[in-house]
N, C-alpha and C positions, 0 to 999 in steps of 0.2 A: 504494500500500500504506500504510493508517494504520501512523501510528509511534507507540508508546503510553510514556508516562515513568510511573514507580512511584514514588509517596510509602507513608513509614511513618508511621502518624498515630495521636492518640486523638480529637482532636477534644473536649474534653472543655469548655465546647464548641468550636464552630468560630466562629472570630471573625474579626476585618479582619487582621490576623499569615497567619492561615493562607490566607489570599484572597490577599494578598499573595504566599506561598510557593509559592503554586498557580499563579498567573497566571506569575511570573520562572521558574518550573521547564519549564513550555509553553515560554515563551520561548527561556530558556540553552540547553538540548537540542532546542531545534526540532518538538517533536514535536505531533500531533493532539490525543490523548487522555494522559485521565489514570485511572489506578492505585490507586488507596488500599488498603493495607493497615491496615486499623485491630481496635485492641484492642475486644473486646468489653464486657462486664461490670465488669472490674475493669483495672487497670492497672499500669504498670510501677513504680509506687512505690507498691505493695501500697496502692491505696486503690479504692475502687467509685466508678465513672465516674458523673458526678450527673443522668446521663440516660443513661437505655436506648439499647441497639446500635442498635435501628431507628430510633430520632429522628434518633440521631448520625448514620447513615448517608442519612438524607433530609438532612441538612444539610449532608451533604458534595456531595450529588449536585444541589442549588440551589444550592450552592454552587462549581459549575463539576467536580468529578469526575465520569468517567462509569461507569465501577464502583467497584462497593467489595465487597472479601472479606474477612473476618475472620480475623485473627491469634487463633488458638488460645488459650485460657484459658492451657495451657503455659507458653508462649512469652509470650504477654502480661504475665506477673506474674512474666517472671523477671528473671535480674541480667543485664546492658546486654550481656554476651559471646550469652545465648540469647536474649535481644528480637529483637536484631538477624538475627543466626542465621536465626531462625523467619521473620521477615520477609524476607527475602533471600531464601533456599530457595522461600519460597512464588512471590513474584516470576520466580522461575526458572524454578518449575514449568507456569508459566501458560504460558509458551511465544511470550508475546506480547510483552516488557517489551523495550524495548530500550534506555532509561535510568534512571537511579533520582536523585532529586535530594535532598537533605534539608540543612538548616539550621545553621550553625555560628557563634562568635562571632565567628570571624576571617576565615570564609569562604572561607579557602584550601586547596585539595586536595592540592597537593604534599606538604606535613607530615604529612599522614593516610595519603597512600600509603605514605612509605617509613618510619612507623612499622607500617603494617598489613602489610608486607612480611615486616617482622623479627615480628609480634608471629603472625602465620600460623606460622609455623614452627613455633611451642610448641617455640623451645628449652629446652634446662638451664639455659641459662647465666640465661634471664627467668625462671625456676620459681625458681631457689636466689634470685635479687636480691627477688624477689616477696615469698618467705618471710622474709627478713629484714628485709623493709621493715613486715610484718603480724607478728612478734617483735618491733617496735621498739615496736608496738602501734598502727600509723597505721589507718584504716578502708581495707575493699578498695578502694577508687574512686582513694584517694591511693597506697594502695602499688600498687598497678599502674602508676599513671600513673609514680610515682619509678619504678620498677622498668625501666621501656621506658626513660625520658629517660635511664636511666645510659647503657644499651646504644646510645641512637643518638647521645651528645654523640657519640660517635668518627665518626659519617659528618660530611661535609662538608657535604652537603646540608641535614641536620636543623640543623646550629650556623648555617644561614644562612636557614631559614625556620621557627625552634624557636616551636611553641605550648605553651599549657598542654592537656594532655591530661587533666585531671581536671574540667576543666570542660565541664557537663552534656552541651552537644551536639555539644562535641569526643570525650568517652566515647562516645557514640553514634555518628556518625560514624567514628569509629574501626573500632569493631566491625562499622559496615554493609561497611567495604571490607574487614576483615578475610574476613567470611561471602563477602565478592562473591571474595577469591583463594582461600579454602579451597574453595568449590562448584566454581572452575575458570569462571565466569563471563562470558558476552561482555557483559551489561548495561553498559551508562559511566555511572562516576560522576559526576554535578557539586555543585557546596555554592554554598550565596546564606548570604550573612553575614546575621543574625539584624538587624533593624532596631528601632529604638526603645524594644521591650521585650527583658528576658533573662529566662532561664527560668522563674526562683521570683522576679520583681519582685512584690511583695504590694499594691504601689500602685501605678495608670496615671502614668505620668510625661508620656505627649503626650496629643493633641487626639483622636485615634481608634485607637491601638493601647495596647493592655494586654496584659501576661501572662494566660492561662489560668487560672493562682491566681490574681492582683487579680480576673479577671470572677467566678470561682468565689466570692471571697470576698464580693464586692459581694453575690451572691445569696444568699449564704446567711444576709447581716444585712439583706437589705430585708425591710422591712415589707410585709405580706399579699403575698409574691408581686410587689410594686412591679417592673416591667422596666426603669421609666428610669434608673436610676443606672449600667446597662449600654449603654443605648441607643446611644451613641456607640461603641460598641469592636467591635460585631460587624456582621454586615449584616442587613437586615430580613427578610430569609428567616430566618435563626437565632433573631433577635428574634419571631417569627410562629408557628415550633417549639415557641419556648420559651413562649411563651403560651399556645396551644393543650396541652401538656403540663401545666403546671405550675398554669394558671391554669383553663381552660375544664376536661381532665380531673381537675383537681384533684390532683396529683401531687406529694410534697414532693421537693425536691432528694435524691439518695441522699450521702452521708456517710458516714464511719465508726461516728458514734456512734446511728445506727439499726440499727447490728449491734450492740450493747451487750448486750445479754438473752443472744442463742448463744456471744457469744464469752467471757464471762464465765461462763456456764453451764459450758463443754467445758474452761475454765482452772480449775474448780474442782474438778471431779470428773474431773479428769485428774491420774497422780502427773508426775512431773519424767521417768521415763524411759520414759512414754506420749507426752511432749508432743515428746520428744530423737529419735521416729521420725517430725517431721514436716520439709518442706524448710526451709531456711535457721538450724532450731535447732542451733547450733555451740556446738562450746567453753564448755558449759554455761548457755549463755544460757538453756535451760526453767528451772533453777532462778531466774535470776533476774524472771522472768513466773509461775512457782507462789509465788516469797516474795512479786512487789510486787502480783499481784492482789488477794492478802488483807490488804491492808497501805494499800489506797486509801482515800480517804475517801469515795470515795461511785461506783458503775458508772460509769465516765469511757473512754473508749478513749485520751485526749487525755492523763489526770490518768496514767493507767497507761503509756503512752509518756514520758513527762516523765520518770518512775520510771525505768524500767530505763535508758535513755539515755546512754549513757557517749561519750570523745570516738571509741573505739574502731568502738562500733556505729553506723552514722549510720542516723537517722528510717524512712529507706527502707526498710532491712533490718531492721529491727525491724517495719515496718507489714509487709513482705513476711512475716516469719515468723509472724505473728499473721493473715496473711489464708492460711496454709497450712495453721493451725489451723482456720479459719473454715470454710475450702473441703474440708477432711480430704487435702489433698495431701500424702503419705507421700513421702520422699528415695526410694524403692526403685522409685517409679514414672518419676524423674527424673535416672537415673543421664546422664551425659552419653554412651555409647552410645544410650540410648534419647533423650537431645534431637537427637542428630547424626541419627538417622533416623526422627525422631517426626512428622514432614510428611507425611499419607498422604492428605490432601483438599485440595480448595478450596472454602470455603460460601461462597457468593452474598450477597450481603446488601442488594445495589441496586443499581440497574442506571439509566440513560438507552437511549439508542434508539441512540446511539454505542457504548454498553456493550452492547447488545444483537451488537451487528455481531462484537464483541470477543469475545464467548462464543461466537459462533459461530465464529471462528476457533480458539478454545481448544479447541472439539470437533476440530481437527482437528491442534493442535498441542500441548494439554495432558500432564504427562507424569504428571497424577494425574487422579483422578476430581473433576470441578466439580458439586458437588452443592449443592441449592435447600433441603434437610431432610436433617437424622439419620436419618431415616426411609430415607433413600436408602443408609446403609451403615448402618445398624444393628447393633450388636454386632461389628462390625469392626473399630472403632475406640476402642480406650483412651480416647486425649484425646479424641475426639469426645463421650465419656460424661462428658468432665470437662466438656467446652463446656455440655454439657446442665444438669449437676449446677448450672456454674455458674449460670446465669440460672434455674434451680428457687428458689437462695439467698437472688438476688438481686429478685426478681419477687415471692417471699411477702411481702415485708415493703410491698407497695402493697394499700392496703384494695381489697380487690374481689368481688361475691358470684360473679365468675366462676373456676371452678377449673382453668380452662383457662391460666388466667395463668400457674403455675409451669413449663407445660410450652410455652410461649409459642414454645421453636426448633420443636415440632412444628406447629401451629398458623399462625405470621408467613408467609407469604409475604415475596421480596424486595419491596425498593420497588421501585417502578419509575415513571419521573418523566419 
């Protein structure tokens, strides 16, 4: 019986880190295959992934995965408690997962179990420490992390293997084993400590690994499309991807600031309490995105984030609440009722001949519908329309005289490699 392990990914891109993370997760758990869960279009730090779902997902699957499904537009672009959530549930649903592995700085599980024990619960006692610590005016990611470390200094266990929990893939992590005891889960956990690169490193510090941002960044100041300045940090399949995209079809990197025109448009001709019904606008943050959009010196998405930017608000939540704008995502579509049961599919997104064997088991142990197209539940599905909307958003903005592009989920077949 293949044994199949589940990563949560974006890929954005996929480089020698995630080859690495791939290969030790096979390992640590034993198992055949592998899983991907990856974000579509846009991502968990409200930015648009610099290459389309299907590249990213042929790059996963040369990349040694043998499926990949896609994390919901949702779920994808939310804060690290419903990333993860969404990602887990899906994992579950497949019927097939029977590890999950994912990356941390310290690389130890213990810590993350008996915080994600206490932080399951959703007691009182974390909600009131939560809110004093976001009064004191700390940003969510800190007051939560202070907020749990009060509650577990008292165990024994935590004062003798205490991490920081606001750091990036510790928050993640967190929340992945949180999802895995709320679902009630048999999936096993395991964590490989982060190597060489950490998450937002802006510059390669070794010989073949970089962070995601340093490769992201390399690309988006080489001249004409240049690949070499990346060459080293990724593998030549990614490297092969990304030239045939960027270079042969002529594709510019996606970025925030080729959304400049819509988002600037919808901030202008929007008042302060049109913009306060959309997800992540709190505690009057639309005012302060109605006062600094008109107050920039020039369309910036970068010059306008700099602006509003307090120590309060971190980068993330602001780009997330500015891509809820983008996308027209309303709080009223995302009440947490509706994330706890917002998982009603699984779309295909690429497949190997091992991933083949895997879906056909899902047909028989799946507890949702695995579907190739929207076309297959059409109008059934909320977020499925939002999956759609997204990459309509995202797809216009590549010159092309085919019209077929914005509706691309109808259209793409999975890969298959």
């Amino acid at each position: 019986m293949m044994k199949a392990v589940g990563l949560v990914v974006e890929y954005n891109p996929f480089h020698n880190g995630h080859l690495f993370h791939l290969q030790q997760s096979k390992y640590v758990s034993g198992c055949d295959a592998v899983v991907a869960v990856m974000s579509g279009h846009f991502l968990q730090r409200g930015e648009p992934a610099l290459i389309d779902k299907w590249t990213r997902a042929e790059m996963a699957l040369a990349g040694g995965c043998d499926l990949v499904i896609e994390l919901p537009v949702a779920y994808a672009t939310s804060s690290a408690e419903w990333f993860a959530h969404g990602a887990v549930a899906l994992l579950e649903a497949t019927g097939v997962i029977d590890a999950i592995c994912f990356g941390t700085e310290s690389g130890q599980l213990a810590p993350l179990a008996s915080a994600a024990k206490l932080a399951a619960s959703n007691s009182t006692s974390l909600k009131q420490l939560l809110q004093e610590q976001l009064n004191l005016g700390a940003s969510y990611p800190r007051a939560y992390s202070n907020a749990l470390t009060q509650l577990l200094t008292q165990a024994t266990d935590w004062q003798q293997n205490a991490i920081a929990l606001d750091q990036p893939n510790h928050t993640l992590g967190l929340h992945y084993m949180v999802a895995l005891e709320r679902l009630n889960s048999s999936i096993k956990p395991y964590t490989i400590a982060r190597e060489q690169a950490q998450y937002h490193d802006p510059m390669p510090n070794h010989h073949a690994i970089a962070s995601a941002t340093a490769i992201r960044k390399m690309l988006l100041e080489a001249q004409n499309q240049n690949l070499e300045s990346i060459s080293a940090y990724v593998p030549r399949t990614t490297l092969d991807l990304l030239e045939r995209t960027l270079i042969k079809e002529a594709r510019q990197p996606m970025h925030w600031e080729r959304f400049t025109a819509q988002l600037f448009y919808q901030l202008s001709v929007m008042p302060p309490a049109a913009l306060s019904a959309y997800r992540e606008m709190e505690e009057g943050l639309e005012h302060r995105f109605t006062q600094y959009a008109k107050q920039v010196s020039r369309y910036s998405v970068e010059e306008l984030l700099s602006a509003v930017k307090t120590k309060r608000y971190t980068r993330t939540k602001l780009q997330r609440a500015l891509l809820a704008v983008l996308l027209q995502h309303h709080k009223q579509q995302f009440t947490r009722e509706q994330l706890t049961q917002g998982i009603q599919y699984i779309r295909v997104l690429g497949f190997t001949e091992k991933g083949q064997q895997l879906l056909k088991d899902m047909k028989k142990k799946a507890k949702l519908p695995v579907i190739h197209s929207p076309a297959q539940l059409l109008g059934s599905s909320d977020y499925l329309q939002l999956d759609v909307a997204a990459t309509s958003c995202y797809m216009q903005l590549f010159e092309a005289k085919n019209p077929k592009l914005q509706l691309a989920d109808y259209h793409k077949p999975p890969i298959r490699l």
